[in-house]
N, C-alpha and C positions, 0 to 999 in steps of 0.2 A: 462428516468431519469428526465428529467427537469416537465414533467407532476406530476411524484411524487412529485417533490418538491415545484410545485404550488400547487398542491391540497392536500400536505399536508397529504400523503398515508402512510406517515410511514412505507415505504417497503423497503424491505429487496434487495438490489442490490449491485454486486461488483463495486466498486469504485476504482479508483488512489487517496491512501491517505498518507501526509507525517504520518511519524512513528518516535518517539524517542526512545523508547524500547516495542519493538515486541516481543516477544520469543527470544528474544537477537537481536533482529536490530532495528537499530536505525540509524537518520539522512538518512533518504530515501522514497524518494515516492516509493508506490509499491500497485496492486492491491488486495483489502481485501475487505469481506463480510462489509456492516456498514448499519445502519438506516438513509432514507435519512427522514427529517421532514421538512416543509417550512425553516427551516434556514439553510439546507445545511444538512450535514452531523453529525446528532443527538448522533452517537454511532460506534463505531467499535467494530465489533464483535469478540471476540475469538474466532480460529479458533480449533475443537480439534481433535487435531495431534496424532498421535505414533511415539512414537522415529525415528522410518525411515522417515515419512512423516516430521517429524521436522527439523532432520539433512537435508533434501531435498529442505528444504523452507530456511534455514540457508545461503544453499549454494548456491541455487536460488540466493537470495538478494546478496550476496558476490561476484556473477557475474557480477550482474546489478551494483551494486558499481564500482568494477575494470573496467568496461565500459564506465560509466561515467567517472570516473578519468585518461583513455587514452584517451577517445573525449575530456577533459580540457586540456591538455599535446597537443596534438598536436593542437589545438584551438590557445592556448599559443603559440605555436611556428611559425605560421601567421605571 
C-alpha cells in the first residue's frame, strides 16, 4: 500500500475508508475497493452489487456500527 502511494501506481487496493453515503451507509469507516495516487486515496470505487449482495453489505455495515456503539457504551461506563 504505502509503495503505491509513493510511487504514485494508481492501483487499485482495498482500503479502510470513512463513508458518508455508500449504498445507503454512511458515518463509518469500512473496507472498499478505492485508487490509491501519491496523495492518499484518489477514488472510491463502486462496488456492483445485486440486491443480495447489497442487502448483505447493508447489513454488514449495521453490525460494525451496533459494535462500535456497544464498545462507546461500555467505554462510557469506565
Amino acid at each position: 500500500m504505502l509503495e503505491s502511494i509513493f510511487r504514485d501506481e494508481r492501483r487499485i487496493l482495498t482500503v479502510s475508508t470513512y463513508v458518508d453515503d455508500y449504498m445507503g451507509v454512511g458515518d463509518l469507516y469500512i473496507g472498499l475497493p478505492a485508487i490509491l495516487s501519491s496523495k492518499g486515496i484518489a477514488r472510491v470505487l463502486k462496488l456492483d452489487l445485486d440486491v443480495t449482495e447489497r442487502e448483505l453489505f447493508v447489513r454488514s455495515a449495521r453490525v460494525i456500527k451496533n459494535a462500535l456503539s456497544n464498545i462507546e457504551h461500555l467505554w462510557a461506563a469506565q
